[in-house]
C-alpha positions in Angstrom: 15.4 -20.6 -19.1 12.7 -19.9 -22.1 9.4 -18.0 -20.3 6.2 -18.3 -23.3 3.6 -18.1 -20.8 3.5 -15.8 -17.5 1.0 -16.2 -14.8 0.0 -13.4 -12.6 -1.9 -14.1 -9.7 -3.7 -11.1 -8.1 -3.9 -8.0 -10.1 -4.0 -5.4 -7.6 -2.0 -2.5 -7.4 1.2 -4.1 -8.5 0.3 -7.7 -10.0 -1.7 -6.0 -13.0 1.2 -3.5 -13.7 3.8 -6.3 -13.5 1.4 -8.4 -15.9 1.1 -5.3 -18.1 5.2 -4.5 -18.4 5.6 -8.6 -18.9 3.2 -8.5 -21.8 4.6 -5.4 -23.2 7.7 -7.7 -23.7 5.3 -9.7 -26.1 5.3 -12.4 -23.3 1.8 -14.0 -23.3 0.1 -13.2 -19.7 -2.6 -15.2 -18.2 -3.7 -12.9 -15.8 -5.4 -14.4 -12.6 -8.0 -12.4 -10.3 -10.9 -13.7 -7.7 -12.5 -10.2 -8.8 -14.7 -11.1 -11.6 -15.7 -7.3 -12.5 -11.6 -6.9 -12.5 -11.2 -9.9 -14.8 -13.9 -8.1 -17.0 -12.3 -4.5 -16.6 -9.2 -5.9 -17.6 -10.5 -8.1 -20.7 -12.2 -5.2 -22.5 -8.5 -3.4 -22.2 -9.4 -0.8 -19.5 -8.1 -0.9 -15.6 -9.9 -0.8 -12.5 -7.1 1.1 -10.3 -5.4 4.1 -11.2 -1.9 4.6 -12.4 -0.3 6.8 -14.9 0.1 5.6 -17.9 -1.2 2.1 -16.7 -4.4 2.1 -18.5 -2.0 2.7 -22.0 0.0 -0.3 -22.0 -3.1 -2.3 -20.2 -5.5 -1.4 -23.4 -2.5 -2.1 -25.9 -1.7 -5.4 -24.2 -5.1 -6.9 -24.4 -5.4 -5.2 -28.1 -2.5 -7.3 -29.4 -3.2 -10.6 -27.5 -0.7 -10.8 -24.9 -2.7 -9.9 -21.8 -5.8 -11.8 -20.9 -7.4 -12.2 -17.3 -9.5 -15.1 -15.6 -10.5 -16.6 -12.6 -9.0 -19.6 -12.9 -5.5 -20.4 -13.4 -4.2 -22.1 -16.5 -0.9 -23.8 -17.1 2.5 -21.9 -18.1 5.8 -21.6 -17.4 6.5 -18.6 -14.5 3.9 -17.8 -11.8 4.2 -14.9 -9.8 1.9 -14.7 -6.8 1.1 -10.9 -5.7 -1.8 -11.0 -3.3 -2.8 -9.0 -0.4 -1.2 -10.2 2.7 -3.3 -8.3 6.3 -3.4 -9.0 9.8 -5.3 -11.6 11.4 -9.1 -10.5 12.1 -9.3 -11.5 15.6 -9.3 -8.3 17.7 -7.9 -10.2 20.5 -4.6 -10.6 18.4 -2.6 -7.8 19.8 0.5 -8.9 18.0 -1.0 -8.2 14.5 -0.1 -11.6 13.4 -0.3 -11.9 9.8 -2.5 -13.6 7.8 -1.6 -16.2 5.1 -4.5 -17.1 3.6 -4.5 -14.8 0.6 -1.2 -17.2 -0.4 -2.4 -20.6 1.0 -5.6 -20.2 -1.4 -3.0 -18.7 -4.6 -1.4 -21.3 -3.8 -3.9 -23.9 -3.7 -5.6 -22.3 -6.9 -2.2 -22.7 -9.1 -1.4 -26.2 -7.7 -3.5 -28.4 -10.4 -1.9 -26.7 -13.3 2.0 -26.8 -12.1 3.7 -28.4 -14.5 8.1 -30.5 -13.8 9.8 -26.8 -15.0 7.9 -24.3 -13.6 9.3 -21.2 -11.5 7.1 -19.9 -8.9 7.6 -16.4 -7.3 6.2 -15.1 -4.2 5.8 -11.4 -4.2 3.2 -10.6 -1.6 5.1 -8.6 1.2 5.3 -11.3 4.2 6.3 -12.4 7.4 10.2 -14.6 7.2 9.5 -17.8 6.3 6.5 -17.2 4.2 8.5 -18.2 1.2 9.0 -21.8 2.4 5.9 -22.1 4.0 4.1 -21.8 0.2 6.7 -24.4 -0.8 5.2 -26.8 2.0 1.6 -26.1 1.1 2.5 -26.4 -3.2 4.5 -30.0 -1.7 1.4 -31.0 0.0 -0.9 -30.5 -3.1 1.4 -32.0 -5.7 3.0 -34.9 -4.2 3.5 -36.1 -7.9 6.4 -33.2 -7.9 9.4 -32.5 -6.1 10.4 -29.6 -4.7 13.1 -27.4 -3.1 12.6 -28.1 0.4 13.1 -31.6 -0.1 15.1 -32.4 -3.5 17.2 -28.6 -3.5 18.5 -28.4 -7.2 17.0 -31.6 -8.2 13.6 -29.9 -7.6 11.0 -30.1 -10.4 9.8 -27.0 -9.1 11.6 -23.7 -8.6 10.7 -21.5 -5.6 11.8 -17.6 -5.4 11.1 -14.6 -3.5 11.2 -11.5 -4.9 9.4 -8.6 -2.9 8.1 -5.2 -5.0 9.7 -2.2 -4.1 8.2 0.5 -5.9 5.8 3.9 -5.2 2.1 4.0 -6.7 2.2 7.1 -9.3 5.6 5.8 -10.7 5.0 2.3 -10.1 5.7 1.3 -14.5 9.0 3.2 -14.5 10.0 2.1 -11.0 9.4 -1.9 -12.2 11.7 -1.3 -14.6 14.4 1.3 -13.0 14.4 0.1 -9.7 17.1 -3.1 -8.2 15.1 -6.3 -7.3 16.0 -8.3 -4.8 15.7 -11.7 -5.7 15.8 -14.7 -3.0 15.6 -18.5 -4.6 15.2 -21.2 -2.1 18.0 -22.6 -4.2 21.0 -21.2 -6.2 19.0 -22.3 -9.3 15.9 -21.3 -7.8 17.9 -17.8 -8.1 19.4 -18.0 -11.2 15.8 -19.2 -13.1 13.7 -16.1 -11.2 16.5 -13.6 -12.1 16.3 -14.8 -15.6 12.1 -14.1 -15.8 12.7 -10.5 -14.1 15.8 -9.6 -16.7 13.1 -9.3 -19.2 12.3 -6.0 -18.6 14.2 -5.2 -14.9 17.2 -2.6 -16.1 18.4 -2.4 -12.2 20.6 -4.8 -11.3 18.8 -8.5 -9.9 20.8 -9.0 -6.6 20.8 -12.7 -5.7 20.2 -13.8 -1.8 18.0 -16.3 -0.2 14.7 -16.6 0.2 14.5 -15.6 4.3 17.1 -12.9 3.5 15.2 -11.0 0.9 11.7 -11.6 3.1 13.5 -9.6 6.2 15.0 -7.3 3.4 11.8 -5.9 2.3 10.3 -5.6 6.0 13.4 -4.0 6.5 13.4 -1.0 4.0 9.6 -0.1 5.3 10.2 -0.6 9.2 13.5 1.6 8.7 10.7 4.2 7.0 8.3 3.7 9.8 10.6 4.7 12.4 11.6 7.7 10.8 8.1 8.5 10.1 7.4 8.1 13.8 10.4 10.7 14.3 8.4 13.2 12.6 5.0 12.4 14.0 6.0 12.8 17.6 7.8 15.9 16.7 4.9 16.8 15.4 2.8 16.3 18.5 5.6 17.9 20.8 5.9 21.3 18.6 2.1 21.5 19.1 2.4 21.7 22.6 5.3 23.9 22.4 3.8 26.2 20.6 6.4 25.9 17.9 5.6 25.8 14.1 7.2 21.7 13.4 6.9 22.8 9.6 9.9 25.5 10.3 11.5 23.8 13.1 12.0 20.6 10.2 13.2 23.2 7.4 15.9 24.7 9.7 16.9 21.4 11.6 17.5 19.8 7.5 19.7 22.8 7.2 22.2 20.5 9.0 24.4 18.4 6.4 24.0 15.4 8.1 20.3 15.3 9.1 17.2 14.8 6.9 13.7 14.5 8.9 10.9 13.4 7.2 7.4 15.4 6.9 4.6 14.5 9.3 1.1 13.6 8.4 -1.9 12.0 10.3 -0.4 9.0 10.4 1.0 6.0 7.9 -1.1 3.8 5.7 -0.9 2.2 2.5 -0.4 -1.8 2.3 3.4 -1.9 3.0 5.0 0.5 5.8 1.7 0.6 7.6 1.7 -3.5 7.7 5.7 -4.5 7.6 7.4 -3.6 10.4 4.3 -5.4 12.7 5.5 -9.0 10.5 9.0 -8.5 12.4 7.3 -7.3 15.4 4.8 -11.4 15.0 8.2 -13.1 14.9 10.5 -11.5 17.2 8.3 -9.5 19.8 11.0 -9.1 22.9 13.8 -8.2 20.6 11.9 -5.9 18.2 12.1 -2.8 20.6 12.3 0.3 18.7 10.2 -1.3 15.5 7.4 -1.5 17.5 7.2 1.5 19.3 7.9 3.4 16.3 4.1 1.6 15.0 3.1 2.8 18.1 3.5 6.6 17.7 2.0 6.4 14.2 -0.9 3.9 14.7 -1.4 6.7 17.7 -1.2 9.6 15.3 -5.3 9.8 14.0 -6.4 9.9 17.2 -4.2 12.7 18.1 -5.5 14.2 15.0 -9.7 13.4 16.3 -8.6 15.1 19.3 -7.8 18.4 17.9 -10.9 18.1 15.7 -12.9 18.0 18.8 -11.0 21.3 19.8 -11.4 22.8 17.1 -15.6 22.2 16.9 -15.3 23.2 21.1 -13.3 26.5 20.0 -15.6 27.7 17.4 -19.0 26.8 19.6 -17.1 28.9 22.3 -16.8 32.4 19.3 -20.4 31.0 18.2 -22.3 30.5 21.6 -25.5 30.8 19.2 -24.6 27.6 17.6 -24.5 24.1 18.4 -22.3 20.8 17.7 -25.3 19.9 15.0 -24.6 23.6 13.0 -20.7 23.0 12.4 -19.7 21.5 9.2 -16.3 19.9 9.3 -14.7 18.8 5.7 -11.9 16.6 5.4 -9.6 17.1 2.6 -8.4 13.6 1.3 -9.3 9.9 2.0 -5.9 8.1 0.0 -3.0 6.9 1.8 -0.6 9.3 0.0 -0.9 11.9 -2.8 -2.4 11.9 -5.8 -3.8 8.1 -5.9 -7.0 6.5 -5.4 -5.5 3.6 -2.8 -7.0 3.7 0.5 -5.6 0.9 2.0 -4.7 1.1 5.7 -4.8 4.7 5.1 -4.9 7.3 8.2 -7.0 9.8 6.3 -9.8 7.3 5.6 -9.9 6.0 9.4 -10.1 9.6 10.7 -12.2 10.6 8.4 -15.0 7.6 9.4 -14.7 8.3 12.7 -15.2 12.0 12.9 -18.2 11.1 10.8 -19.3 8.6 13.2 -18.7 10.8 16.1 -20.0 14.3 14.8 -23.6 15.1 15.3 -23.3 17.7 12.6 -22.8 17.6 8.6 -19.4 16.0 7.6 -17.9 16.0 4.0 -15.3 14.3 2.1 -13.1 15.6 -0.6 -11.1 12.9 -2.6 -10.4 13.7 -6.3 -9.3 10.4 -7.2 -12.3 8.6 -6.5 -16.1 8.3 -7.3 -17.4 7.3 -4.6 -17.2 6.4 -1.0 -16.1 3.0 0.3 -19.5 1.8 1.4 -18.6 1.7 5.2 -17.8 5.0 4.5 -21.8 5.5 3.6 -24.5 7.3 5.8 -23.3 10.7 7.4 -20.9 11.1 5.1 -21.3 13.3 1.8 -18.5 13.2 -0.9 -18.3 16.5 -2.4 -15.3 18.4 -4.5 -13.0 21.1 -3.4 -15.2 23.9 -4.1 -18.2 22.6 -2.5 -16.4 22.0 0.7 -14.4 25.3 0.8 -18.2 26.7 0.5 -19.6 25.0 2.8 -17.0 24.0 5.9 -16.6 26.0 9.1 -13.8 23.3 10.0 -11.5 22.0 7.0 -9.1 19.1 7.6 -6.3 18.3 5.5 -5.2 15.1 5.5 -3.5 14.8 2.3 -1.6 17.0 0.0 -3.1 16.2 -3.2 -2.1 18.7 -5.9 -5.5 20.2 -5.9 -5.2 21.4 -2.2 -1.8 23.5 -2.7 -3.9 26.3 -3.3 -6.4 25.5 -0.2 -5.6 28.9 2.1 -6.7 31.6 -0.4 -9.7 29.8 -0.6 -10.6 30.0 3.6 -13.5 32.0 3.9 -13.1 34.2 7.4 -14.0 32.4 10.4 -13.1 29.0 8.7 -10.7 27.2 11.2 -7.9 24.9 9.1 -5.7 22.2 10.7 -3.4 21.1 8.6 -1.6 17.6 9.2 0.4 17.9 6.0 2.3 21.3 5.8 -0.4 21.9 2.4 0.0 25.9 3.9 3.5 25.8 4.9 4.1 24.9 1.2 2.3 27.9 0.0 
């Protein structure tokens, strides 16, 4: 199957570097964005995320006319849908059931220009059954054209899932190192997205369906999760004990057969915090372990606030001169996970706004890879680098080991209390 003309729809954190590799294939890339100052960003060959090397192939791509971004979709002959896929906003949703829109109005938007040929590919991370649910929705729109659900390889219209599966900072060499799992509502479904994704995939392009690779993706992050969760309560048991979880992990991985994972404040980012909750929506009484395992790490920054609060009540205790409104606190990283600017769903940035809504005192935030703060983020809040902070902090907080806070302990002035969620000291 010839593909002239790719069409990207969302250009977040992994449609834009998809469209980017595609286009670097000297495929032509209609690029597809509600975010008008993206759409501009991206148009005068510069990038409004960050990713090594991303901004490279971006600016070349747009420089030799294969990569061009608008709001409004245009005809071709592949359209890949990567949009953001939360919860439901209603509070009273206690299951986290997730929210479709983001693909109902993708869908909607690309439904005018679908053309008898076309291969569409859902790559949002979502709940089973997603895949055929966009198929009902494109079905209802275009009545004039037939597709999988109810003509199978007759279809005018090809239908695939293929879920991303790569880690911001490497994301342009895991696209093209990494397997992809690729699930066709059809065989030829299949066979046409596995054909789009050979342009520049080097893994191998393993063929299931369409539920299979869904549950496959939620699968590889929930198995994450729970490990995470491992660590995290380990975490919150050595601190009662009295025990040092940093060493107790190091000695415990001396064992052949075990391998614990680090602890940290919590999980965030838009896949491991968000997955395992989309099994969780569909199978609640049999989904046992996944959803305790969110449990312990959705419980995690509030454990973290807690021994904030003891650590301000401790040093008002050695400093009975002072009060709550004297002590400085400075939390060190706002992003999900090292050494990017994402701060979706992440830990760091939810402790971090409330200990700034809580404390009476001053309250600064150290991120490197941003330039400023998210704007509910704004008020008693003061962004401020490393050096500043280390100045200025009677309490530092890490909450993420960004390279620039490896060196964070020979910088501690005396009488500076540190909790560390990350093991940035342990690492020393």
């Amino acid at each position: 199957m010839a593909f002239s003309t790719v069409s990207v729809i969302g250009l977040g954190y992994i449609g834009l570097p998809t469209a980017a590799v595609f286009a670097s294939r000297k495929k032509h890339v209609i690029g597809v964005d509600v975010n008008q100052k993206a759409v501009d960003t991206i148009n005068q060959g510069q990038i409004h995320i960050v990713e090594p090397d991303l901004d490279m192939l971006v600016h070349a791509a747009v420089t030799e006319g294969y990569l061009r971004a608008t709001t409004t979709p245009e005809p071709a002959d592949a359209f890949l849908i990567a949009v953001p896929t939360p919860f439901l906003s209603d509070k009273e949703k206690s299951q986290h059931e997730p929210d479709l829109s983001f693909i109902e109005a993708a869908s909607d938007a690309i439904a005018p220009v679908l053309q008898k040929g076309n291969l569409i590919i859902l790559e949002s991370t979502s709940p089973v059954g997603a895949t055929e649910q966009m198929a009902e929705w494109l079905a209802r729109a275009r009545p004039d054209l037939t597709f999988p659900q109810n003509h199978g390889e007759a279809s005018d219209i090809r239908i695939a899932y293929c879920p991303e599966r790569v880690l911001p900072g490497q994301v342009l060499r895991e696209l093209v190192q990494n397997d992809r799992v690729i699930g066709g509502m059809t065989p030829k479904c299949s066979a046409a997205a596995c054909s789009l994704y050979k342009l520049f995939v080097q893994g191998e392009c393993v063929i299931t369906n369409a539920r299979t690779a869904e549950m496959c993706k939620l699968t590889e992050n929930s198995f994450r999760d729970v490990n995470i969760a491992f660590a995290n309560e380990l975490s919150i048991i050595c601190d009662k004990l009295d025990i040092n979880v940093w060493e107790l992990i190091r000695l415990a991985n001396r064992h052949p057969r075990v391998n614990i994972l680090q602890p940290g404040p919590g999980v965030g980012g838009h896949c491991i915090a968000v997955d395992p909750w989309f099994i969780v929506s569909k199978t609640p009484e049999e989904a046992r372990l996944i959803r305790t395992a969110r449990e312990v790490n959705d419980s995690k920054p509030e454990w973290v606030i807690n021994k904030v609060k003891q650590a301000v009540a401790e040093y008002l205790m050695e400093n009975p001169d002072k009060t709550a409104k004297d002590v400085t606190i400075a939390c060190f990283g706002l992003a999900f996970k090292p050494d990017i600017d994402d701060l979706r769903e992440s830990p760091a940035l939810a402790i971090t706004q409330q200990i700034a809504a809580d404390h009476p005192g001053v309250v600064l935030a150290v991120e490197p890879n941003i330039k400023a703060l998210p704007q509910k983020l704004e008020g008693n809040l003061q962004l401020v680098c490393s050096e500043t902070a280390n100045e200025q902090a009677n309490i530092k907080l890490i909450l993420v080991d960004h390279r620039e806070f490896k060196h964070m302990a020979a910088q501690a002035r005396v009488g500076q209390q540190v909790l560390d969620t990350r093991g940035v000291l342990e690492a020393r």
